[in-house]
N, C-alpha and C positions, 0 to 999 in steps of 0.2 A: 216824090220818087215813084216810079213806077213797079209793079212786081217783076219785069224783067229785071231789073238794080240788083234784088236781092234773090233770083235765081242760084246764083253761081252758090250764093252762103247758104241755103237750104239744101241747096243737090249733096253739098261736102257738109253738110250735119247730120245728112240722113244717110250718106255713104260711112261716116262715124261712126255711126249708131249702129249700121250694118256690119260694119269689121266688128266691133267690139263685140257685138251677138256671139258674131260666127269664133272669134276666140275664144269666148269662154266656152261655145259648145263643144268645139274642138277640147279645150281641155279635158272639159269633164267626159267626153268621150275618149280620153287617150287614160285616162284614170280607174273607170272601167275597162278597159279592154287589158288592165294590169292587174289586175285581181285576181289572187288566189282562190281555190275552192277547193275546200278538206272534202274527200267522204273518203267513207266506211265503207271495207268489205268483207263476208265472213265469208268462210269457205270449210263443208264440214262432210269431208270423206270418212269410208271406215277407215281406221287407224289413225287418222290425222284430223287435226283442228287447224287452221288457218286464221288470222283477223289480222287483216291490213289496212293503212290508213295510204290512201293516193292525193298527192295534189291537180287537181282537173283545173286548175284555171288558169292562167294567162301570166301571173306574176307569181315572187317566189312568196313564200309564207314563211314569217318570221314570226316564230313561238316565244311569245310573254309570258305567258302561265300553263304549270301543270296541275291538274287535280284529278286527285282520286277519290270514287265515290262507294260504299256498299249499300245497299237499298235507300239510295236517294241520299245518304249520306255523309259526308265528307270523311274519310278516314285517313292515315299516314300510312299504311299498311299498304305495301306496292304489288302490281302486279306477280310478281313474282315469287311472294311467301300467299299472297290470296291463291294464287295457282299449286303450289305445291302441300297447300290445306287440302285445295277442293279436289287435286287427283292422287291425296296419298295414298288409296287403294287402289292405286292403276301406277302399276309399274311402266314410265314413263322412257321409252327407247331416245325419243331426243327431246329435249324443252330449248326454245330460243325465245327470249325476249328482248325486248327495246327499250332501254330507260334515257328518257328523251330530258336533256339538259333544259333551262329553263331560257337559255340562249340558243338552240337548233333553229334548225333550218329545213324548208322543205321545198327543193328547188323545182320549177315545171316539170306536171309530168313523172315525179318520182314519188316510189311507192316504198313504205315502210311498213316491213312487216312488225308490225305490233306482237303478238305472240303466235308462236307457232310450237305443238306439242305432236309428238309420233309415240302411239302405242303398239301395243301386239294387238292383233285382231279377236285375240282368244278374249281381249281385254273391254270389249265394246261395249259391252251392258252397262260396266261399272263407270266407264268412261260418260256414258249417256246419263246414269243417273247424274254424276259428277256436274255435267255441264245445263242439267235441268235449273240445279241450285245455284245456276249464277248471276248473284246480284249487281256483279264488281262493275262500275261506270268509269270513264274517261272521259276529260274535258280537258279541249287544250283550246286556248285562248290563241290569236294567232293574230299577227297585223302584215300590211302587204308594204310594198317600200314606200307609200306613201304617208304610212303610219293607222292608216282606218286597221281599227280592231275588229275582228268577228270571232265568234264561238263555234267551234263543233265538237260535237260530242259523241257517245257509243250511243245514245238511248237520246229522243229527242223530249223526254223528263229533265234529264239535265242541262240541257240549254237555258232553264228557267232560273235556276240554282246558281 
């Protein structure tokens, strides 16, 4: 037999081989391009404190684990009794916080304000020392719809943890 015979069955084992490449590179590029991405914003005018958490990525973020940390710590103590320790000598005009279920959600694009506190401006020194002393960490554990879990966190100490 001559190598023209077996032309035809080499040309469609190598055109095979070529689809099959280009599928899975396709996949694995439609699986990236669905990817959530947590970060962190802090925002620190007179009278107000800010810290939001935004999803920047591509797919939505579906939150598996909560944890709270105080100096690298794991603690049960929630934002929002850490907060009203750390500013009870600042009389506090608004406090909003987020207590984020262990089934949430963070769909494209959408920003959660984590805590948000408004004082009197008379109030700013006490306010300042207040917030020198904060140790308090956040880690939320988070998966995209195809299940890949990532970490992000307030302090990137805690990612480690």
């Amino acid at each position: 037999m001559l190598f023209i015979d077996y032309a035809p069955i080499v040309i469609s084992l190598v055109a095979l081989a070529v689809s099959i490449k280009v599928f899975y590179e396709n996949k694995k590029h439609t699986l990236i391009s669905q990817e959530p991405h947590l970060a962190g914003n802090e925002i620190s005018n007179t009278g107000e404190y800010i810290y939001t958490v935004q999803n920047k990525g591509n797919g939505i973020a579906f939150i598996k684990k909560l944890e709270y940390f105080i100096d690298g710590k794991p603690t049960e103590i929630t934002l929002k009794k850490y907060i009203e320790e750390q500013y009870k000598d600042v009389p506090l005009l608004e406090k909003s916080i987020t207590t984020f279920g262990s089934k949430g959600i963070f769909a494209v694009g959408e920003t959660q304000v984590i805590a948000r506190i408004k004082y009197d401006e008379k109030y700013t020194k006490q306010a300042e020392e207040a917030s020198k002393n904060n140790t308090y960490g956040i880690k939320i554990t988070y998966a995209c719809a195809y299940g890949k879990e990532k970490p992000w966190a307030t302090s990137d100490d805690l990612l480690e943890l």
